[in-house]
C-alpha positions in Angstrom: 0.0 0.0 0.0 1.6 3.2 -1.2 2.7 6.0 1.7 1.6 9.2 1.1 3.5 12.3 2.4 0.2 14.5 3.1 -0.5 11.7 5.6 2.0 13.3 8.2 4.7 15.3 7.2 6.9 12.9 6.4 10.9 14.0 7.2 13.4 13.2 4.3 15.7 11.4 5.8 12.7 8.8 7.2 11.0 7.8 4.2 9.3 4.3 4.2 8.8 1.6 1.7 6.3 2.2 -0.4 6.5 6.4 -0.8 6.0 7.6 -3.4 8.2 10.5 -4.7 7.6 11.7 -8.3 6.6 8.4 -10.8 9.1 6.5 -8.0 8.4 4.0 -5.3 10.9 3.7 -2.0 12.2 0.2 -1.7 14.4 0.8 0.6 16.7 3.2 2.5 20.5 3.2 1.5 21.7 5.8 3.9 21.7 9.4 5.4 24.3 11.9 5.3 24.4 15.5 6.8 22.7 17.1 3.7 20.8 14.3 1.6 19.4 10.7 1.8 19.9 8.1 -0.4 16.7 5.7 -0.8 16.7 2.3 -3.5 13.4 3.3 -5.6 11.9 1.4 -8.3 10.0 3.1 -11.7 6.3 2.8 -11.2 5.9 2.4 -14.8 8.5 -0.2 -15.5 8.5 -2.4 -12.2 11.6 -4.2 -11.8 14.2 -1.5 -12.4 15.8 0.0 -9.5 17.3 3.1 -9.4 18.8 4.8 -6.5 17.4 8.4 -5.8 18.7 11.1 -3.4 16.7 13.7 -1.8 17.9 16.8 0.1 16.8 17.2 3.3 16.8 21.1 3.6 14.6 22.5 0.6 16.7 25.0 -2.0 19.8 23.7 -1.3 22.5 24.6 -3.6 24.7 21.9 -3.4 22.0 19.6 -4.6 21.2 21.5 -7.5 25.3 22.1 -8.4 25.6 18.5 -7.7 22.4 17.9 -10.6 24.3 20.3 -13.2 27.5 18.7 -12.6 25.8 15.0 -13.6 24.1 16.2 -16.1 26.8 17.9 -18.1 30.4 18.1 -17.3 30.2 14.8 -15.4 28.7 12.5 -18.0 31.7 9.5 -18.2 31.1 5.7 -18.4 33.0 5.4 -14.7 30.5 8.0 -13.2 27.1 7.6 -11.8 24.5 8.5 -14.3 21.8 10.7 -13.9 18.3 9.8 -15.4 15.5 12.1 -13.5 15.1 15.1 -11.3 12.5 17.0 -9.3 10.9 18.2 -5.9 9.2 16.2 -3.4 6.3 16.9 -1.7 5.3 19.8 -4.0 7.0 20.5 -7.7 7.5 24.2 -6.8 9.0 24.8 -3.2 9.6 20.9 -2.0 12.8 19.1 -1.5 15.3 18.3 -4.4 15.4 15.1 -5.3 17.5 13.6 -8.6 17.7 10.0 -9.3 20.8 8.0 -10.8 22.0 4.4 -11.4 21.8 2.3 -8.7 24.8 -0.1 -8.8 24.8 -3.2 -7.2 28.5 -3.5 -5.5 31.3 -2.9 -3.1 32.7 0.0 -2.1 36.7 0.0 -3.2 38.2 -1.2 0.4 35.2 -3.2 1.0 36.1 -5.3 -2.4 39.4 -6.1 -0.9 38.9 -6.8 2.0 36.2 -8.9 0.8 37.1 -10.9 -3.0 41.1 -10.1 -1.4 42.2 -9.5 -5.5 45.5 -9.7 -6.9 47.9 -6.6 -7.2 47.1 -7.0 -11.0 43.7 -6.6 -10.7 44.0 -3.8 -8.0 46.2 -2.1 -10.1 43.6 -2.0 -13.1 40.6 -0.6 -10.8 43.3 2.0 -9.7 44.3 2.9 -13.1 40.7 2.9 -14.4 40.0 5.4 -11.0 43.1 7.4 -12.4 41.7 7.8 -15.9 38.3 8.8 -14.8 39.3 11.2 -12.4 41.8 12.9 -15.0 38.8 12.7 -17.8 36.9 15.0 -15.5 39.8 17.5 -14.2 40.3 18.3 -18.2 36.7 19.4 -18.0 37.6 21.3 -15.0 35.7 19.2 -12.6 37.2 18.4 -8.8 35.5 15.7 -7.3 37.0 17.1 -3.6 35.8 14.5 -1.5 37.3 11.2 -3.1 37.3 8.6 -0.5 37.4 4.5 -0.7 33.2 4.8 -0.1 32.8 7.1 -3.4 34.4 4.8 -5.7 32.1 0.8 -6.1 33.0 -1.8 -8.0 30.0 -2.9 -9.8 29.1 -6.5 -9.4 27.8 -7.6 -12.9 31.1 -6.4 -15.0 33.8 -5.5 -11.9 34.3 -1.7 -13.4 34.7 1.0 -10.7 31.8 3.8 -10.5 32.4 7.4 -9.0 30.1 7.9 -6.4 28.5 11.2 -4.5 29.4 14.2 -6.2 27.8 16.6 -3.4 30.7 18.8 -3.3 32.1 18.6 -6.1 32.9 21.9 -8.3 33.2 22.9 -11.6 34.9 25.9 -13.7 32.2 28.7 -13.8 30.1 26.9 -10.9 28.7 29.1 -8.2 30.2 29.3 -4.5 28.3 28.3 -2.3 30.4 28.1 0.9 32.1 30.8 2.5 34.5 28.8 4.4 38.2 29.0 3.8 38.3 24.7 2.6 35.3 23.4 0.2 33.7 20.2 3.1 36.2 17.4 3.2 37.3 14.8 5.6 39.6 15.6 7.2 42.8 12.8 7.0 41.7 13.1 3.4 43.2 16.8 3.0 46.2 17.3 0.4 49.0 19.0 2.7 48.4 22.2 0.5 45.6 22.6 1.5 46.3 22.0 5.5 49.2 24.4 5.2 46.4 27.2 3.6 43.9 26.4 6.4 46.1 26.8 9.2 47.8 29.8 7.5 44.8 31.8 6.7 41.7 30.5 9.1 41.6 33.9 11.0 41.5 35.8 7.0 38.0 36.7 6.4 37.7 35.8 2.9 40.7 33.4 2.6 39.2 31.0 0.1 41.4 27.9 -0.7 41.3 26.7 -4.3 41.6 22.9 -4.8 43.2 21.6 -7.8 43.8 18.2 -9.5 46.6 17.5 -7.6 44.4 17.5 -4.0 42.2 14.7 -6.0 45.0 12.9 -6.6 46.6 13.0 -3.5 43.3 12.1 -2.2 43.6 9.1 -4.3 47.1 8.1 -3.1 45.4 8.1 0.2 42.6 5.7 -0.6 45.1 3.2 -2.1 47.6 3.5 1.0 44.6 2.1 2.8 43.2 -0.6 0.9 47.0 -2.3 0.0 48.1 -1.9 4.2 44.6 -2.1 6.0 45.8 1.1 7.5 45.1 5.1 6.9 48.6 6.6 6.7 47.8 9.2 9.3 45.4 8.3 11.8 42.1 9.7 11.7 41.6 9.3 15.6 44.7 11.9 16.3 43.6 15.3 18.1 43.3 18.0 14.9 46.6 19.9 15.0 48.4 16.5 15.3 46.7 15.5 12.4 47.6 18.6 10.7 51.0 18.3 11.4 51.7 14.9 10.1 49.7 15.9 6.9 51.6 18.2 6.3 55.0 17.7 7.8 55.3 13.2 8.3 56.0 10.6 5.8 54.4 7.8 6.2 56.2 4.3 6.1 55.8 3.0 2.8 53.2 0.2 1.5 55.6 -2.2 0.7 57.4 -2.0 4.7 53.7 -2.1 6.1 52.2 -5.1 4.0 55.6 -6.9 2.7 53.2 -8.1 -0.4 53.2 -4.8 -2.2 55.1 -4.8 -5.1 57.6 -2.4 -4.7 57.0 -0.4 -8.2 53.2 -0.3 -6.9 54.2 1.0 -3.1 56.2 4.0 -5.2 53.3 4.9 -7.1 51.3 5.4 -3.9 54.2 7.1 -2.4 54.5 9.4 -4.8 51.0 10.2 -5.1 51.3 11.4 -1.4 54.8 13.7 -1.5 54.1 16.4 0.3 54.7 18.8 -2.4 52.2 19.2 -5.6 54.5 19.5 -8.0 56.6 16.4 -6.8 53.5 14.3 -7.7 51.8 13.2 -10.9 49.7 16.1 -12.5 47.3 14.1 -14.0 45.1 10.9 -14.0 46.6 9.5 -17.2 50.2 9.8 -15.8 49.0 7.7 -13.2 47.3 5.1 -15.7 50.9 4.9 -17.0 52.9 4.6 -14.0 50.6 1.8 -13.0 50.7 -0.3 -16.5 54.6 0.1 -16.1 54.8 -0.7 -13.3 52.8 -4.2 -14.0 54.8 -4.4 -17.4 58.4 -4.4 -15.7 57.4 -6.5 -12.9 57.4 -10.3 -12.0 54.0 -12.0 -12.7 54.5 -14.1 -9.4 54.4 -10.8 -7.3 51.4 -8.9 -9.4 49.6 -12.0 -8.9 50.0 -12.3 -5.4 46.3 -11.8 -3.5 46.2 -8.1 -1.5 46.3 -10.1 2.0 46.9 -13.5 3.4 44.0 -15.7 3.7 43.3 -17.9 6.4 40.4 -20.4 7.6 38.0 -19.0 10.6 35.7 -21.7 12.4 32.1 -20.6 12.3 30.7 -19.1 15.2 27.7 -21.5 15.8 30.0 -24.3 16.1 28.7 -25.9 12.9 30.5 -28.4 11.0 31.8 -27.4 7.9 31.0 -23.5 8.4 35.0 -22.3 8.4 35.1 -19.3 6.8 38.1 -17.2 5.1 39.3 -14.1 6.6 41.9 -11.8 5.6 45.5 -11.4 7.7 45.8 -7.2 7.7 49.6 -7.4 8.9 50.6 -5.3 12.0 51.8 -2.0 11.3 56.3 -2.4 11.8 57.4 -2.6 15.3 60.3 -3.3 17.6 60.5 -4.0 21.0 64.2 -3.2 21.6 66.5 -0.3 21.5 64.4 2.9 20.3 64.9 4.9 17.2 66.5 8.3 17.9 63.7 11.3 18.4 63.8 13.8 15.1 62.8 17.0 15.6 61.5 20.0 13.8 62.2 23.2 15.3 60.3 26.2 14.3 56.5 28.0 14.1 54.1 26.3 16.4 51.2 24.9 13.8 48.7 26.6 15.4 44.8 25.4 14.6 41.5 26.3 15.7 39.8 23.5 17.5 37.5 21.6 15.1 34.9 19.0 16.2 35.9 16.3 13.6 34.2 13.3 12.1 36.3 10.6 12.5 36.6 7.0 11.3 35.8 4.1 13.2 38.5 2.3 13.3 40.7 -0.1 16.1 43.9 2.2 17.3 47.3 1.2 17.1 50.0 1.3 19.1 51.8 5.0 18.2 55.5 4.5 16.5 58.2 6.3 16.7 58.1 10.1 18.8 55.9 13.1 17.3 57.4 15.5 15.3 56.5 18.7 16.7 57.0 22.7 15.9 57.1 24.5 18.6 56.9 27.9 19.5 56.2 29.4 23.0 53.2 31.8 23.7 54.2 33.6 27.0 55.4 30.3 28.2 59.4 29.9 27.9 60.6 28.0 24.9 62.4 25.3 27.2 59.0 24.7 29.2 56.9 24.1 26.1 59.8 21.8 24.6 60.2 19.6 27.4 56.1 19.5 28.1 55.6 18.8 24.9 58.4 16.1 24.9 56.9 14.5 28.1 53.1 14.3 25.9 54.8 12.6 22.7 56.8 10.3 24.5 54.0 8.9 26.6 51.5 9.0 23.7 54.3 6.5 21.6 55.0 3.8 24.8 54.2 0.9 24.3 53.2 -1.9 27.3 56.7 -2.6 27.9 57.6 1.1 27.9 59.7 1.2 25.4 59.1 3.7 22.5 57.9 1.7 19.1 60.8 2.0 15.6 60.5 3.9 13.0 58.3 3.0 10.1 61.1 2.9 7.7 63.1 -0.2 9.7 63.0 -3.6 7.5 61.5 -5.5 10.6 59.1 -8.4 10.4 55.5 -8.3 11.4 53.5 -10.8 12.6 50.3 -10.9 10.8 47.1 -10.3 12.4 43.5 -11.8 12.3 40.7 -9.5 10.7 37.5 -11.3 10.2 35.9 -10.5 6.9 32.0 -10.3 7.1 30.9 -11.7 4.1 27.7 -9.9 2.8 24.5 -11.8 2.1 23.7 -9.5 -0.7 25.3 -7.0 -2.8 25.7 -3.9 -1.0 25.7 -0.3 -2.9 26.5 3.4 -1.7 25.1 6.4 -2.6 24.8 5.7 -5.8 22.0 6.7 -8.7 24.7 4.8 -5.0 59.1 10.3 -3.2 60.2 13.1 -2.9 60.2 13.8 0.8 59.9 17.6 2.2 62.6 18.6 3.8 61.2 18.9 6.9 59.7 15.3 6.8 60.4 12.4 9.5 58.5 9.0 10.6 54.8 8.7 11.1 53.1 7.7 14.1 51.3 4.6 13.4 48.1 4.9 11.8 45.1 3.1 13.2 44.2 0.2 11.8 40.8 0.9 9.2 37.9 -1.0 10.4 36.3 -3.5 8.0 32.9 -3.3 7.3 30.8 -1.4 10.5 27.7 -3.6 11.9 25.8 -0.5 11.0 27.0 2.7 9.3 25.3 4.9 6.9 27.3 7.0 4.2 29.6 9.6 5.2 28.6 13.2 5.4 29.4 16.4 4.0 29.9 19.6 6.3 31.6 23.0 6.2 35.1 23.3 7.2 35.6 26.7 9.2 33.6 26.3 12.6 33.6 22.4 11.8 35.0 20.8 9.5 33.2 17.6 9.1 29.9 16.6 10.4 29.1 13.5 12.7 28.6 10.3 10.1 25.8 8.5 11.1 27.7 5.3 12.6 27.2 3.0 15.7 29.8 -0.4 16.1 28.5 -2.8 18.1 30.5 -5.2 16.7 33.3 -3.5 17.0 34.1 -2.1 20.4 37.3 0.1 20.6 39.9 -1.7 22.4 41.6 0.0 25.7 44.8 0.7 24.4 46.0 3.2 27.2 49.7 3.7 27.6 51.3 4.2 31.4 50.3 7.4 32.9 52.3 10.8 32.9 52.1 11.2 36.8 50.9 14.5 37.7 54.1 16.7 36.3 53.9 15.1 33.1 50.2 15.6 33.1 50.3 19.7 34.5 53.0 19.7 31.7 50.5 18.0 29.2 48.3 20.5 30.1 50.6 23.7 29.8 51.2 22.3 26.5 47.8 22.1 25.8 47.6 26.1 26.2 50.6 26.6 24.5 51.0 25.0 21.5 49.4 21.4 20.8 46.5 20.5 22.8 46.7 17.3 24.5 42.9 17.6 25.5 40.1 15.2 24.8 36.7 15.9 23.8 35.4 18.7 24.4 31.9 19.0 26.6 28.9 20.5 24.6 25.5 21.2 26.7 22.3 19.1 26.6 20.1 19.4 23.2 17.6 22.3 23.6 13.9 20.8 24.2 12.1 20.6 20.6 8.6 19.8 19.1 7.5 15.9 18.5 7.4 15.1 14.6 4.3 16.3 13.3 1.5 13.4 13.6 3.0 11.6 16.1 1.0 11.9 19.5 -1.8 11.4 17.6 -0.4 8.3 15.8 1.0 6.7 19.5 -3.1 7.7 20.9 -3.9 5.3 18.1 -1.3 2.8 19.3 -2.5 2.8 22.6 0.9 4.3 23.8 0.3 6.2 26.4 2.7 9.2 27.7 5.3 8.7 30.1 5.1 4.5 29.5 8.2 2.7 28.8 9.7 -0.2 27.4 13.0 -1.7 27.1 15.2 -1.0 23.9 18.6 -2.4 22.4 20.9 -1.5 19.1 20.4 -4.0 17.1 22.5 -7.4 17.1 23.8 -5.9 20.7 23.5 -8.1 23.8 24.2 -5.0 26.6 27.5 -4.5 26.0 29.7 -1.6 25.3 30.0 -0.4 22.1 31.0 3.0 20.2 28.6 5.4 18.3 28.4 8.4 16.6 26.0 11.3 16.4 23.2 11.0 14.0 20.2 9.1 12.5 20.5 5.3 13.6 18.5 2.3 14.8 17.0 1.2 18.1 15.3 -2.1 18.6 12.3 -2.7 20.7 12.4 -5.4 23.5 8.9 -6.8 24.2 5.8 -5.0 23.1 5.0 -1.0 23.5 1.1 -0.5 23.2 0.1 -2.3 20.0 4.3 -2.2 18.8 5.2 -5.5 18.8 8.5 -7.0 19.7 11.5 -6.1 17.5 10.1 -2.9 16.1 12.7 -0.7 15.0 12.9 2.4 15.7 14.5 5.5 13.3 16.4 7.3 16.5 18.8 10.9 16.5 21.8 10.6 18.6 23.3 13.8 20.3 25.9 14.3 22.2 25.8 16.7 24.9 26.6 17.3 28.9 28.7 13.9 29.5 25.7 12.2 28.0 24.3 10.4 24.7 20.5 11.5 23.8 18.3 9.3 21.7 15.0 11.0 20.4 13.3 8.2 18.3 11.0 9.9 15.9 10.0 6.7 13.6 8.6 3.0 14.7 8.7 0.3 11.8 6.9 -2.5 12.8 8.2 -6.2 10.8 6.0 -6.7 8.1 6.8 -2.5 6.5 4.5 -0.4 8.4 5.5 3.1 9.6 4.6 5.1 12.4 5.6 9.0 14.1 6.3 8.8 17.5 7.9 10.7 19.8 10.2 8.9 22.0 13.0 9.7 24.3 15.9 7.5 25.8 16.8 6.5 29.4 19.6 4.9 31.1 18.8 1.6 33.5 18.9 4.2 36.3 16.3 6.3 34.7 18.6 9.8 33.7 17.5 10.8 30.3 20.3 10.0 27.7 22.9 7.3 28.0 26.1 8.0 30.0 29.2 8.1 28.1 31.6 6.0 29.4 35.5 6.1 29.0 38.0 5.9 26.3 35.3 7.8 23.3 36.7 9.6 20.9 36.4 13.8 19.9 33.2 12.5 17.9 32.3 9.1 19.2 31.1 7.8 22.5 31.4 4.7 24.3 28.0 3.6 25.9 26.0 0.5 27.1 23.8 -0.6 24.4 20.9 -0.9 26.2 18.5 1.5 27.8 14.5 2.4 27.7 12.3 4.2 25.4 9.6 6.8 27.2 6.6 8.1 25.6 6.5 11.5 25.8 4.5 14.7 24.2 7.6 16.7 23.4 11.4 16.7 23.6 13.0 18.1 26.8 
């Protein structure tokens, strides 16, 4: 039975099988970012062909209709998402922006790998088809400037690799529609051009920074670094102006010392996709088709035709007979336990940064390698103060449990593998889709963190300003994943007052920082009348859970996600889901759940709120969370109520 959206006003983000927007039907929800939604929809007059259809959630936004243009002209390439339809929804005149595109059934690039675990060959030909696309469109003038392993899918029925999500993508002649001083990005994602401009010119009203090719590029040398070692070659989890720094100042080890499997003529190519200085890197796509058919060409079939990882046989969980399944071994990131390498310093201009609330990735830290490089300058604190605090800070952030600081990246040691089990899917998965030359002032890179394989639950990664913030919360929560407690040996409290003096002064050695509770907002319209009709009366409560969690501790992440109802709520019947918003605020995790979805497809408004076992609105957020993550206990009540406090 179809849903109608002048039944209750219906929010963009929540739309339920069976809506109807324009001549096309939701099937299903794909995912929701900070500005759009991404639903699977099928052609009312041609049933059977799926599509995938995104819809803005704030009506006249620009960057949906630049993002339309861009498809529809100066886009157009057979490794892009097509576009077929656009529109508005509810009303054609003043509703929300909707456009419609391919929907490819696939992987997302690091998902592939760690998945089907390809050759080098192959990798090498999906990288050099990326290349090639991405250089197609810069000779048109077109900057993708968010490229990221989750915009690029390998489509399942002939294995070629589709550009995804185009949202803030620009164009020559295109209007501006930011005023910040970076286009939205993610962070660990940034060229070190562009982190240089930022944290040169934040304070300059007007300071606009103007991405080029080689950021795309760079971008793209960043993407492969992950999908060849398991790891992001600086760590998305560091505090921002560390993060800056190593972008901008660290070399990472190389592919072929992190994963000895990497050809070594592949683990250049990668390298020199991320030197620190644009010129030192290829200028376009097509020279990095060619560097990668050379490099296959010149090298030994036996090491091209090696798979990306180690496989290995996992016993099934149940216990069954016979249900081993392969995983992937993601090696450990170079270590040594004995004698450590010698400190190298960089003495000059602090790097000073704003502090930015950050999206992050979820992902398992690693132990830090190898002492921070650090600039230094001293604000009303003596120089000799802020050197040695800041000394104390890096050497107990790289300890490891023995106390001995980890090698350098660049050491020929060897690694003892390690076990990552590889979910395999039940179904092809899509995305937004229609879905060495080294700076002089370069040294060794903390370890990365290791990337996390495929969440439990994760929806598509957002797009934000970069000024005030530069990345909004991705909708995300990890049950199945919790962050291990990786702490190192404590400062004491002169190391930790110096910590803190360094804080002030230069790097910031602070975690995340404490925002107030959510202001008290409306219920969604049509909801108290739709739980009087469910026989949910205010202020009753029932048990809830994230799904596939069994009260346990788990990290999540601001933004739309799932609840699961424990035992019946008025005429809700057991295992109703629930569409929930997660803030973060005053030490605590709010859940406003503003959407029940009974089994079968039906849909309901409610108006919801989420309490801890002890009966505190919220959930408490427990140690060891991230800037933009929390650790909480996955279980908690729902309460009826008639609006949001």
């Amino acid at each position: 039975m179809p849903v109608h959206a002048e039944n209750w006003q219906v929010h963009p983000g929540a739309l339920g099988p069976g809506t109807e927007v324009g001549s096309w039907r939701v099937v299903e929800r794909l995912g929701v970012g900070g500005y759009g939604a991404v639903y699977r929809v099928e052609d009312m007059a041609r049933p059977g062909d799926f599509y995938a259809l995104k819809l803005a959630l704030r009506p006249g936004d620009e960057r949906a209709e630049r993002e339309v243009h861009l498809l529809m002209s100066k886009g157009v390439h057979p490794n892009v998402v097509r576009l077929h339809a656009s529109g508005r929804w509810p009303h054609p005149a003043t509703g929300f922006l909707f456009f419609v595109m391919d929907w490819v059934p696939g992987l997302a690039l690091h998902t592939w790998v760690e998945t089907l675990n390809p050759s080098f060959r192959q990798l090498a030909e999906k990288a050099g088809t990326v290349a090639l696309a991405l250089g197609a469109l810069h000779e048109r003038s077109v900057l993708h400037r968010d490229f990221k392993p989750e915009h690029v899918l390998i489509r399942e029925k002939d294995g070629e690799p589709i550009l995804l999500d185009f949202g803030v993508g620009r164009y020559a002649g295109a209007d501006t529609v930011t005023t910040a001083v970076l286009p939205p990005a993610t962070l660990h994602l940034l060229s070190p051009e562009a982190v240089h401009f930022f944290r040169t010119h934040y304070k300059r009203p007007g300071a606009r920074y103007e991405a080029r090719a080689t950021d795309d590029l760079y971008a793209l040398g960043v993407c492969l670094y992950r999908v060849v070692t398991g790891y992001w070659p600086f760590s998305p989890e560091l505090p921002p102006d560390l993060l800056y720094m190593q972008i901008e100042a660290v070399l990472p080890a190389a592919p072929a010392a992190v994963n000895r499997r990497v050809p070594r003529a592949l683990s250049d190519v990668i390298m020199r996709l991320l030197a620190k200085k644009p010129e030192a890197r290829f200028q376009a796509g097509h020279e990095v088709h060619a560097a990668l058919v050379a490099a296959v060409a010149f090298g030994t079939p036996e090491e091209w035709e090696l798979s990306t990882f180690e496989w290995e046989e996992a016993p099934d969980a149940t216990g069954v007979p016979g249900g081993a399944r392969r995983r992937i071994r993601r090696p450990d990131w170079p270590t040594a336990s004995r004698t450590p390498p010698p400190c190298r310093m960089i003495l000059g201009p602090v790097l000073t940064m704003p502090r930015l609330p950050l999206r992050r990735s979820l992902a398992v830290p690693s132990r830090a390698q190898g002492a921070q490089v650090l600039r230094l300058r001293g604000r009303g604190w003596p120089y000799w103060l802020v050197l040695v605090a800041v000394l104390a800070c890096a050497t107990w952030a790289a300890r490891g449990p023995g106390g001995w600081l980890l090698s350098s990246p660049t050491e020929e040691l060897p690694a003892a593998p390690q076990a990552v089990l590889v979910n395999q899917p039940s179904r092809s998965s899509s995305h937004e889709v229609a879905q060495e030359v080294e700076s002089p002032e370069t040294a060794a890179a903390a370890a990365p963190p290791l990337a996390a394989s495929t969440p439990a639950a994760a929806a598509p990664a957002t797009h934000a300003e970069v000024q005030a913030a530069v990345k909004m919360l991705k909708t995300t929560v990890s049950p199945a994943t919790p962050t291990p407690n990786t702490k190192a040996p404590g400062l004491g409290l002169m190391g930790k007052a110096l910590c803190v003096g360094a804080t002030s002064a230069a790097l910031a050695c602070s975690g995340p920082q404490v925002r107030p509770a959510p202001p008290s907002e409306s219920c969604p319209p049509g909801a108290l009348e739709a739980m009087e009709k469910l026989d949910i009366d205010i202020g009753e409560s029932q048990p809830v859970l994230f799904p596939g969690t069994h009260r346990e501790l788990i990290t999540v992440r601001e933004g739309y996600t799932e609840l699961e109802l424990i035992g019946p709520l008025g005429k809700l019947p057991d295992s109703t889901r629930f569409v929930a918003r997660l803030i973060f605020g005053d030490g605590r995790v709010y859940g406003r759940l503003i959407e029940a979805r009974i089994p079968g497809g039906e849909r309901f408004p409610v108006c919801l709120e989420l309490y801890d076992a002890d009966g505190k609105r919220g959930l408490a957020r427990e140690p060891d969370g991230g800037p933009d993550s929390a650790r909480v206990f996955s279980g908690g009540d729902v309460e009826a109520v008639d609006r949001f406090e």
